[in-house]
C-alpha positions in Angstrom: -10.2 -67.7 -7.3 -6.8 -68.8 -6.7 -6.4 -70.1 -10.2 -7.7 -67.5 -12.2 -5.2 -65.1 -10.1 -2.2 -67.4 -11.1 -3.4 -67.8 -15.0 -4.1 -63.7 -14.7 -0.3 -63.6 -13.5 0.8 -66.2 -15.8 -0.6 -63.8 -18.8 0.8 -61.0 -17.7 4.3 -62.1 -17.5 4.4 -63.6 -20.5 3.6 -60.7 -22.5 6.5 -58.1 -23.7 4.1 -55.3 -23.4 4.3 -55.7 -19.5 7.5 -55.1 -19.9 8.2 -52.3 -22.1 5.3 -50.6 -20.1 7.5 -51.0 -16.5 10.8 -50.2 -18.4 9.2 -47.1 -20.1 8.4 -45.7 -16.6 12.0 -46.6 -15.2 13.4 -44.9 -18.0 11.2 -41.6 -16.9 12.2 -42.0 -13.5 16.2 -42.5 -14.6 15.4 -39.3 -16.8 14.3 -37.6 -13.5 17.5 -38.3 -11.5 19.2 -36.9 -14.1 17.5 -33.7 -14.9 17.8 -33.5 -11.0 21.7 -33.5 -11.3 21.4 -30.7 -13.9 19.4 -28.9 -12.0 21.9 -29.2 -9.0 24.6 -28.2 -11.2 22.5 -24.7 -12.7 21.6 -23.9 -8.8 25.4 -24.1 -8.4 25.8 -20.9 -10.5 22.3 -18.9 -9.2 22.6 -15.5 -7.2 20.7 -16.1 -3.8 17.4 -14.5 -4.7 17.2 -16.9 -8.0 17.9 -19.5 -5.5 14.8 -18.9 -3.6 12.2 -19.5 -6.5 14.2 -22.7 -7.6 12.1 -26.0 -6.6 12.2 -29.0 -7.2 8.9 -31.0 -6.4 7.2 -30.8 -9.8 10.4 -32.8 -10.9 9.9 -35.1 -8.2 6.5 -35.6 -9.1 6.7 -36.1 -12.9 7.8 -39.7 -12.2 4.6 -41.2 -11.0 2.6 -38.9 -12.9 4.8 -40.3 -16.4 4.4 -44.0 -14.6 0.5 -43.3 -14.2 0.3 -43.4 -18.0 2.5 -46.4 -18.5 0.5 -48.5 -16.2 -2.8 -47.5 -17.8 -1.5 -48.7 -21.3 -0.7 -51.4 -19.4 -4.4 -52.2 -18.1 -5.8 -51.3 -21.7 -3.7 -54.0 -23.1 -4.1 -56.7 -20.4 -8.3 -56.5 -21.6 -7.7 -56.1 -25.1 -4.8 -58.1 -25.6 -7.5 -60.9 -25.5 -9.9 -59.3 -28.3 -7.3 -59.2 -30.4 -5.9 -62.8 -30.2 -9.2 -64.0 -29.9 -8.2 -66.0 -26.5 -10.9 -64.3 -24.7 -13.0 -67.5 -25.3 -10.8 -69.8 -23.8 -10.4 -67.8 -20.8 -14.2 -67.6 -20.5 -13.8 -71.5 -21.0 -11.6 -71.7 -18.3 -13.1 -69.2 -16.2 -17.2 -69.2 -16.9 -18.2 -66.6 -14.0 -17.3 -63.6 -15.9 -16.8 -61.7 -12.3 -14.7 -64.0 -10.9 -12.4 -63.5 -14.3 -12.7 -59.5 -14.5 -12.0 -59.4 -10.6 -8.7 -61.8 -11.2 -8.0 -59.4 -13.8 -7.9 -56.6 -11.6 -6.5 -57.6 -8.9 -3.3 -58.8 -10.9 -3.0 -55.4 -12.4 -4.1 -53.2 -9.5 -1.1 -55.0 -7.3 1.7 -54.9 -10.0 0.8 -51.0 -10.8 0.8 -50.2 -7.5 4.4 -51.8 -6.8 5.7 -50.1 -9.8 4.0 -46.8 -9.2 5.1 -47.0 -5.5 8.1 -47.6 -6.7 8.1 -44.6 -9.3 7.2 -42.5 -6.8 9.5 -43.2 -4.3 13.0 -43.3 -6.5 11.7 -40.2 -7.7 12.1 -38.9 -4.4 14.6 -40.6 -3.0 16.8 -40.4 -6.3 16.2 -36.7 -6.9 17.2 -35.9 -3.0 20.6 -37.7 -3.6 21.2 -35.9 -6.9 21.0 -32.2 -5.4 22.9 -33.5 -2.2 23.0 -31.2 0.9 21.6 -27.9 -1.3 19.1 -26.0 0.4 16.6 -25.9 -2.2 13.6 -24.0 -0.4 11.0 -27.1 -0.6 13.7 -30.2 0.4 15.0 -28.3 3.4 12.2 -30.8 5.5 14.0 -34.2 6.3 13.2 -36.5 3.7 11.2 -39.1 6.2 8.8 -35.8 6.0 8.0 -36.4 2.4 8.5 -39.9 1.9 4.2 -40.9 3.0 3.1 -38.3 0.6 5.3 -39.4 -2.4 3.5 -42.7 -0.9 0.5 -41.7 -1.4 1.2 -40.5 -5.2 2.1 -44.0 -6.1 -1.0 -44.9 -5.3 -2.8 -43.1 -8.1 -0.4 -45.4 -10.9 -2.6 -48.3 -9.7 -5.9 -46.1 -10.2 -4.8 -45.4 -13.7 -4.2 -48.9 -14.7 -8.1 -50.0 -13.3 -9.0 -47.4 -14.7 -7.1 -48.5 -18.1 -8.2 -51.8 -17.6 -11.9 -50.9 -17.2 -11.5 -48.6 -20.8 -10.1 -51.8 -22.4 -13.3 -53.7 -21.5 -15.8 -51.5 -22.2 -14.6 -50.3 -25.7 -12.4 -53.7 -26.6 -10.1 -51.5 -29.1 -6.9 -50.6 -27.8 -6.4 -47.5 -29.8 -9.5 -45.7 -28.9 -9.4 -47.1 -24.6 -5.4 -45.5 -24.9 -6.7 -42.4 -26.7 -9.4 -41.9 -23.9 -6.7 -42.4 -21.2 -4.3 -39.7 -22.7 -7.6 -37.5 -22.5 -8.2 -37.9 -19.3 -4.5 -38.2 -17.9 -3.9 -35.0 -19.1 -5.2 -33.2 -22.1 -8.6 -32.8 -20.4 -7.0 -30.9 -17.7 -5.1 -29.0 -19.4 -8.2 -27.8 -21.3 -10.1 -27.6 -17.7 -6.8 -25.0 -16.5 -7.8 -22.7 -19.3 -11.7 -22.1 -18.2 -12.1 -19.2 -16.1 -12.1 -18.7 -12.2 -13.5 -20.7 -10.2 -14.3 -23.6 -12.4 -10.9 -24.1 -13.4 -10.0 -25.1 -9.9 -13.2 -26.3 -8.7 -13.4 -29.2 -12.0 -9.4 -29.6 -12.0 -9.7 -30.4 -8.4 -12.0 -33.7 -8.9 -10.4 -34.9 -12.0 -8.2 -37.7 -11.3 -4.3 -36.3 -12.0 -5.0 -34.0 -9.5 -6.2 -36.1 -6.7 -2.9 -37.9 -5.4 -1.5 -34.4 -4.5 -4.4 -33.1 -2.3 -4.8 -36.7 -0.4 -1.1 -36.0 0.6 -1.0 -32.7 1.6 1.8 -31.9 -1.1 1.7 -28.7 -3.0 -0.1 -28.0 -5.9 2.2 -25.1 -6.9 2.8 -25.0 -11.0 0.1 -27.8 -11.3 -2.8 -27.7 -13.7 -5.1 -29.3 -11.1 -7.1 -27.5 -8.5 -6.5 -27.6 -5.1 -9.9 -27.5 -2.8 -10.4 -30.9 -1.7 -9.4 -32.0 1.6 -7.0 -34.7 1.9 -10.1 -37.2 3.1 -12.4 -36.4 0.1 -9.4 -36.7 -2.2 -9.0 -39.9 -1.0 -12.2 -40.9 -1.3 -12.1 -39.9 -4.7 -9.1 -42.0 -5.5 -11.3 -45.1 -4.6 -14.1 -44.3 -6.3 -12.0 -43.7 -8.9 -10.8 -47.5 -8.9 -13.7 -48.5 -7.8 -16.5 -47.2 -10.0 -15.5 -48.0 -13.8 -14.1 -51.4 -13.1 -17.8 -52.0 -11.6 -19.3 -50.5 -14.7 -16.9 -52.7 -16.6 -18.1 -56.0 -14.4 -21.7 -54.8 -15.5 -20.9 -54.7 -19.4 -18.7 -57.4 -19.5 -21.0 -59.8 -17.7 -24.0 -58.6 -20.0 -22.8 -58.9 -23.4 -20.8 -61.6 -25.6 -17.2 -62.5 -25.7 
């Protein structure tokens, strides 16, 4: 196992795709801190009561939910990658127990998408709260050790986009159409689910997986297209079903059909 991990590590180094991928969701995350120092500077010219109804957590939020995407790309493209150069044979060659390769696969991706969406997440936090300084704004006024395990927690969900990337890339070996089924379910199928009527809206936005990260950590859901009626336990659970399930299914395919 220990040499499939370091060829799995090896190929994803040595691919630019990796990364454009990271630097794409460090740009979104530079992008936040700086929309975050506009904001500061419009808050300095509010009346009070304007004040009161300015926040800032959906900004703080938009960089792991931008770096979610990234990583998923990136998991599409560390499966079909292979399919397209045709090196999926010599990495069966190398490898023969197709679990053994798919596992190596996954764990190489789920650890490098979780660093990078833990770190998304928390520059996002961290980056914004320097940018606005002492301002009250009604949801930082909480030290920022209060927030920091639920931005935490967000990260997390970059690394079940990228298994779950990497589990699309394996099943449908085309990079256009596993990417095309990741933007649906990153975000246009909610936003289609937040237009269905009460209480279904909610009740399916809640289970989807963009919506999950926020209800394991207890942070609002305020201006979100998601639901909000799980409790921070079945969210979680959720989440690791969510990484669990489709790189199973994946395993199942993969090991059932040829190269």
């Amino acid at each position: 196992m220990g040499d499939a991990l370091a060829a799995e590590w090896w190929k994803l180094r040595s691919v630019r795709s990796t990364y454009w991928t990271l630097a794409a969701a460090a740009g979104i995350v530079l992008l936040v801190v700086l929309i975050a120092l506009q904001a500061a500077h419009v808050w300095d010219g509010l009346p009070a009561d304007e004040r009161a109804r300015f926040t800032l957590r959906p900004l703080q939020r938009l960089g792991p939910w931008a770096a979610s995407l990234c990583l998923a790309v990136l998991g599409v493209l560390t499966a079909t990658s292979e399919y397209r150069t045709g090196t999926i044979g010599t990495s069966l060659t190398a490898v023969p127990r197709r679990g053994r390769l798919l596992a190596a696969k996954a764990v190489v991706v789920g650890a490098v998408s979780l660093a990078a969406g833990e770190a998304a997440a928390l520059a996002s936090c961290l980056g914004t709260r320097l940018a606005v300084g002492g301002r009250p704004f009604p949801d930082q006024r909480e030290p920022v050790l209060h927030d920091l395990p639920g931005f935490a927690v967000e990260g997390t969900s970059v690394a079940m986009f990228a298994l779950l990337g990497l589990s699309l890339g394996l099943l449908l070996r085309s990079a256009a159409a596993a990417i095309t089924t990741v933007v649906l379910i990153w975000h246009v199928l909610p936003l289609a689910v937040s237009h269905l009527p009460g209480p279904w809206n909610t009740r399916i936005g809640s289970v989807m997986p963009g919506g999950l990260a926020a209800q394991a950590s207890g942070l609002t859901t305020e201006h979100s297209i998601y639901g909000d009626v799980l409790p921070p336990g079945v969210a979680a659970v959720m989440m690791l079903a969510y990484s669990a399930v489709p790189p199973a299914l994946a395993a199942l395919v993969f090991s059932r059909r040829d190269a």
